[in-house]
C-alpha positions, 0 to 999 in steps of 0.5 A: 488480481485486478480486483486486489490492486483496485482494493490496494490503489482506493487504500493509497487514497483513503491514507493520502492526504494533502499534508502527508502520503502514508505508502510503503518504499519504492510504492509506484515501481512496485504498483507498476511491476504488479500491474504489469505482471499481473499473472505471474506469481511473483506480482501476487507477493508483491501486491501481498507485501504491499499490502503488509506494509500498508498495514505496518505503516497504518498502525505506526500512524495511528499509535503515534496519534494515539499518542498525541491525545 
């Protein structure tokens, strides 16, 4: 699980730049749940739809500067 919110966290950083920070709704409430729940099944989907948002948010992005080219 450690090893999932340090992949999750290093993810944040590589789509956030000075201009614009791609991160799902609600993203630090819901790092901090995970965190500090970290053994519970509950923390695991989370970090799971997290994750999924991430992905969504990505591909929205990329399509729009697709778009632009």
């Amino acid at each position: 699980m450690n090893e999932g919110i340090i992949v999750y966290k290093s993810l944040l950083e590589q789509c956030s730049s000075d201009e614009e920070k791609i991160e799902p709704l609600n993203n630090n409430e819901r790092l901090v749940f995970v965190e500090s729940n970290c053994s519970t099944f509950a923390a695991y989907r989370q970090l799971q739809e997290l994750f999924n948002e991430m992905y969504k948010k990505v591909a929205s992005k990329r399509a729009i500067l697709n778009r632009l080219k």
